[in-house]
N, C-alpha and C positions, 0 to 999 in steps of 0.2 A: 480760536476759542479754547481749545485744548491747554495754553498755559495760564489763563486766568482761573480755568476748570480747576486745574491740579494745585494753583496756588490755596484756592478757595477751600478744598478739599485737607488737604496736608499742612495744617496750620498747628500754630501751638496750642490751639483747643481742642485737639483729635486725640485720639486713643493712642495716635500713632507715639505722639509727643508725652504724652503722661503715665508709659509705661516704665517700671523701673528700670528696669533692666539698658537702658536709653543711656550712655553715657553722654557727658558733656561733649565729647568731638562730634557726634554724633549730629547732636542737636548744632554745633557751630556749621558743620558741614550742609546740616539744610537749610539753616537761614542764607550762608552763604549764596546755595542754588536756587531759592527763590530769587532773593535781591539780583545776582544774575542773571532770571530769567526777565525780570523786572526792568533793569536799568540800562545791561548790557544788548539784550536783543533790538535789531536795527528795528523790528517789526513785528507787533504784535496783535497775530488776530485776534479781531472782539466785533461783537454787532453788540450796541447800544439797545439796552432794552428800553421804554418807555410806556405807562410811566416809571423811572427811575431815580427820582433823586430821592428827596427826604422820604418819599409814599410808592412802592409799587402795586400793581394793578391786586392784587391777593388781597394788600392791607386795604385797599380804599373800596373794594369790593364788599369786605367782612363789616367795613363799617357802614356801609351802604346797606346790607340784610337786617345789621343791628337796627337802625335808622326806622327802613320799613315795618321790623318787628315793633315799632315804636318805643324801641330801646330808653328807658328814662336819663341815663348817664349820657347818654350820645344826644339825646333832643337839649339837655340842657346846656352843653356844651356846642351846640351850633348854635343856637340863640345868639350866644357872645360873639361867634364870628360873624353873628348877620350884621353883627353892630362895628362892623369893621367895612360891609359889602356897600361902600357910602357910593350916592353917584358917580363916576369921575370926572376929573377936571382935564385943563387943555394938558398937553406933552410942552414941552419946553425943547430947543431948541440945544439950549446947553445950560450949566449948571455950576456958579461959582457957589463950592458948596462952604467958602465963609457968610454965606450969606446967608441965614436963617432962614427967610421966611422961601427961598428957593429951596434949600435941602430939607426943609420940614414940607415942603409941596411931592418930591420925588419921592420921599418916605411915605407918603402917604399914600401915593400913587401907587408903590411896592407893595403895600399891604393888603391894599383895596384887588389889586391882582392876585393875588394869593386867594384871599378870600373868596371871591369870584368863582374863581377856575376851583378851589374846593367846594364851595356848595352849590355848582355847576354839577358837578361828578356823583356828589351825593345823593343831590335831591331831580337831579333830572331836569332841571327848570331853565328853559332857554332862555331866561332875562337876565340870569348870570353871566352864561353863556357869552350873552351879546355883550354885557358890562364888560365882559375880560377882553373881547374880541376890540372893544370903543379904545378900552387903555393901551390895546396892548399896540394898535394903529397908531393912535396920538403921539404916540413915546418912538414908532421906530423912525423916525427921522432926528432924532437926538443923535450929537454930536460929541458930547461929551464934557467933560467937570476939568472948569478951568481954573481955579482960587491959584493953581502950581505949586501945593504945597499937599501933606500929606493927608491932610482931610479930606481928599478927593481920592486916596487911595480905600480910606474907608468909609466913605458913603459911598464908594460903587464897590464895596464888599457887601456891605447892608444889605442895598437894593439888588445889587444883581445877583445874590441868591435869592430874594423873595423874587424876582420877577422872572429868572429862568426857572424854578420850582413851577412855579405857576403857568410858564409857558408849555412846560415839559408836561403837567399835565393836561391840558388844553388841545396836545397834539391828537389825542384820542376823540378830540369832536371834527366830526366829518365836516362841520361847514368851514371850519377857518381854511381861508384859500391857499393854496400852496403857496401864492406870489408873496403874502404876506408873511407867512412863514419862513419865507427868505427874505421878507425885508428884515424883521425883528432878528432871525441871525447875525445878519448883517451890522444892523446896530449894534450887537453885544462885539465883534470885532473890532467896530469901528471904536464906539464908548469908553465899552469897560477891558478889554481887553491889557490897555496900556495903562490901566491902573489896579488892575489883579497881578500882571506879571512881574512887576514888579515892589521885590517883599518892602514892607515898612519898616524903618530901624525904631517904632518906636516901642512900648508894650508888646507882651507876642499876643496879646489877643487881636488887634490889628491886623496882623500878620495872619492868626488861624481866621480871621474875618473876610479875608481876601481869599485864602485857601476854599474855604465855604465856595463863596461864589466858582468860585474856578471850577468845582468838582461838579457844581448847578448846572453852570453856563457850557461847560466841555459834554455834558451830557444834551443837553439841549442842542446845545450845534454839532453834535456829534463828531465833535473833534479831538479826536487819539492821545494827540501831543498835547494839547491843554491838558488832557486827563494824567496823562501819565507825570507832567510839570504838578499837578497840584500833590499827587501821591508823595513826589520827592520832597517838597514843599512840607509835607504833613509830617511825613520821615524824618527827618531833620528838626524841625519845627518843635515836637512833640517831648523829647530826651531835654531841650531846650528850656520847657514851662512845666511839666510836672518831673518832680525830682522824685527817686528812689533812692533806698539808703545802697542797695549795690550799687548804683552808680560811683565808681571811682573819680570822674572829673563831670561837671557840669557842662556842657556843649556850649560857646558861644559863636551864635551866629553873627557874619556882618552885619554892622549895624548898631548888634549891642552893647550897653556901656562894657566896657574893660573891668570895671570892676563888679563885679558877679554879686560883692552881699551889697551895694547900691542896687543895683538892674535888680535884686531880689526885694528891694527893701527894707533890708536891714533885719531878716527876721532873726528870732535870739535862738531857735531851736530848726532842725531840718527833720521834721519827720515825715515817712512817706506820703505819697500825695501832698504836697506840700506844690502849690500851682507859683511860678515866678510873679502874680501878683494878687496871691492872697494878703499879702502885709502890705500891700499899697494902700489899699481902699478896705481891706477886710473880708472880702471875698463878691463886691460888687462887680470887679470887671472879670473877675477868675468866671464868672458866672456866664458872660459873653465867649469868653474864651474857650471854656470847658464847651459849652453850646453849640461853637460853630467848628471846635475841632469832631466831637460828635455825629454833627450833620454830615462831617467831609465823609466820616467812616460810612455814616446808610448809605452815603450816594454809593462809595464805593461797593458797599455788601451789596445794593442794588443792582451792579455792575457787575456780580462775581468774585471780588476783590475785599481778602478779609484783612480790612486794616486791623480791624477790632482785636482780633487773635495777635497778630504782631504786638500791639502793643498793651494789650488785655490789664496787666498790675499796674500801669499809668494808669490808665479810665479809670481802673475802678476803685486804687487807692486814692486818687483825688475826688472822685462823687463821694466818697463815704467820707474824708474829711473837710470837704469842706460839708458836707446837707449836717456831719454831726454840728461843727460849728454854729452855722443857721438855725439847727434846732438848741444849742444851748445858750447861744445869742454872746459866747466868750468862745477867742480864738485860743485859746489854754495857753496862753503865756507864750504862743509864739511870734506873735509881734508885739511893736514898739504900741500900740493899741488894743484894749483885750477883747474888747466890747465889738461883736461880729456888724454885718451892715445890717441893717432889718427889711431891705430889699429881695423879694425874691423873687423870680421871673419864672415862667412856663413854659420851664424846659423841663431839663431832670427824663420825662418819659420818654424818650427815646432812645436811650442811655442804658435804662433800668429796662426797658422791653426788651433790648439784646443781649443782656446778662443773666437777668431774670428767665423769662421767659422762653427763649432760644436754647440760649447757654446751662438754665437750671441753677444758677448761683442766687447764692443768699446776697444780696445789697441790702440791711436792715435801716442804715441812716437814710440810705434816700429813699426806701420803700417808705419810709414815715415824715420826711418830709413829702412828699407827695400828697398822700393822704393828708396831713393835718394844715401844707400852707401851699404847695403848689394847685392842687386842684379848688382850693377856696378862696386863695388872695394872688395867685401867681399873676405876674403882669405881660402881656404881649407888648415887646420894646425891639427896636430893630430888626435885626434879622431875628428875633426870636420869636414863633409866633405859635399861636395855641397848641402843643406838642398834644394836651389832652384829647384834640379832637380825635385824630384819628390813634395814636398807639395807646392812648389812657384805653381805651376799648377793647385793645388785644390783648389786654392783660389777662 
């Protein structure tokens, strides 16, 4: 535990790092010894906390007192996920996910477990409870997503971070049996396993979509190596889709096209935060992207493990340009399109809680998209799901 302790500790958001005096070798010489103690070490002790991924036991507690106090912001906001908490339906066997009305059944089934297992935890209510324990039976004898193309790399990113989140919190209810509890491990090895490890050459939102899961699902099965695989993954991954102007060369991972202002989409200007696919869509799929590289970080800070600080001026120049974009509805003449998407989803606060509020930093573009369109129109869409409930509250 001792080198996740000191990673966590000695990052580039300490005092240690923003003293002037701190010359440049300095700082090369300690990222050096982390990624070292990171990559190189055969073995690294860590006890898995849970709950740990997107919510630990502190945040889901806090929104728990708010809840009882009959907190107005948190009753209105669980409302909306009761309207997620739908019966469930049977488990499936396996999962050709070109098939629509199969991969709109396991996304559903994803959600409704989330949902569950949250306002299980909140409001104390063992009908939840049992709803999370019915889905989460039905589903562990699933086999896995067969269409053998890469669509089943990303619906078992989707789901399997909504459905390890959900399990991961779940573990804190005494009745779920242990046997069970290894079956549903078990599945996530058998399922998703071979379709998280291996990266997508398509989009990198894909790719940080898989990552998601991985950081879920390694927490849930308590498994080292998965954890440590999605961290590299994210490392890598991250220099890859959001650009800074000190960036001297653009990272291309296998997979990606060869040609970088293609794989970018042709944008006409590179200013920081600039995501590899804001100019595709405008900032619709930057918005899954941004979301589920996000998520990898709280599992990790959950874990001990400050992605956040490593890559700090990625996150937070990409939330500030793309929420300004969102909020002025024109990407300022950096793509081949000006006019931004009018899509925005409910994410954004988990983002803005560990800058904001942790960290003490100004985020103004997404502090205002927040307020005026995630908290009133934001949509719960994949792996994306109501971030308001519990971090809009810690704010």
């Amino acid at each position: 535990m001792l080198i996740f302790f000191s990673y966590k500790r000695l990052t580039p958001n300490s005092s240690f790092f923003h003293k002037k005096t701190l010359n440049i070798k300095r700082k090369i010489f300690f990222i050096l010894i982390v990624w070292i103690h990171i990559w190189v070490s055969p073995a690294i002790a860590m006890t898995f906390t849970h709950p740990g991924t997107l919510y630990s036991e502190k945040e889901l507690q806090t929104a728990k007192e708010k809840l009882s106090d009959k907190n107005q912001f948190l009753m209105t906001q669980l409302e909306k996920v009761k309207t997620m908490a739908l019966p469930h339906g049977e488990g499936l066997i396996s999962v050709d996910a070109k098939n629509k009305k199969e991969a709109l059944h396991i996304r559903r089934e994803a959600l409704k477990a989330q949902a569950n297992a949250l306002l299980w935890y909140l409001t104390g209510k063992k009908s939840y409870a049992k709803e999370a324990m019915h889905i989460f039976k039905a589903w562990s004898s699933f086999k896995g997503f067969t269409s053998g193309t890469e669509q089943d790399f990303l619906l078992a990113g989707w789901t399997g971070a909504l459905f390890a989140t959900a399990a991961d919190i779940m573990l804190s209810y005494d009745k779920w049996p242990a046997e069970q509890i290894a079956l549903f491990r078990k599945m996530f090895k058998r399922a998703y396993y071979p379709n998280i490890q291996t990266a997508s050459s398509w989009n990198g939102n894909v790719d940080l979509t898989q990552i998601d899961a991985m950081m879920s699902i390694a927490v849930f099965n308590e498994d080292k190596s998965l954890f440590k695989e999605g961290i590299n993954r994210l490392n890598k991954r991250l220099p890859a889709y959001i650009y800074l102007t000190t960036d001297k060369k653009i990272p291309s991972i296998k997979g990606d096209w060869d040609n970088i202002q293609q794989f970018w989409h042709s944008p006409s200007e590179w200013p920081d935060g600039l995501t590899q696919e804001s100019c595709r869509d405008n900032n619709h799929h930057t918005q899954f992207g941004l979301a589920s590289a996000i998520h990898a970080a709280e599992t990790a800070w959950h874990q001990g493990v400050d992605l956040y600080g490593l890559h700090k001026e990625r996150y937070i120049a990409a939330m500030e340009l793309a929420a300004s974009q969102l909020l002025n509805k024109k990407m300022g003449k950096i793509c081949p399109r000006e006019i931004s998407t009018p899509n925005v989803f409910r994410t954004w606060e988990i983002g803005y809680y560990h800058f904001h509020k942790r960290m003490g930093l100004e985020l103004k573009n997404t502090q205002k998209l927040i307020q005026t369109h995630v908290r009133k129109h934001g949509k719960t869409k994949l792996n994306i799901f109501n971030e308001t409930l519990i971090h809009g509250c810690l704010h």
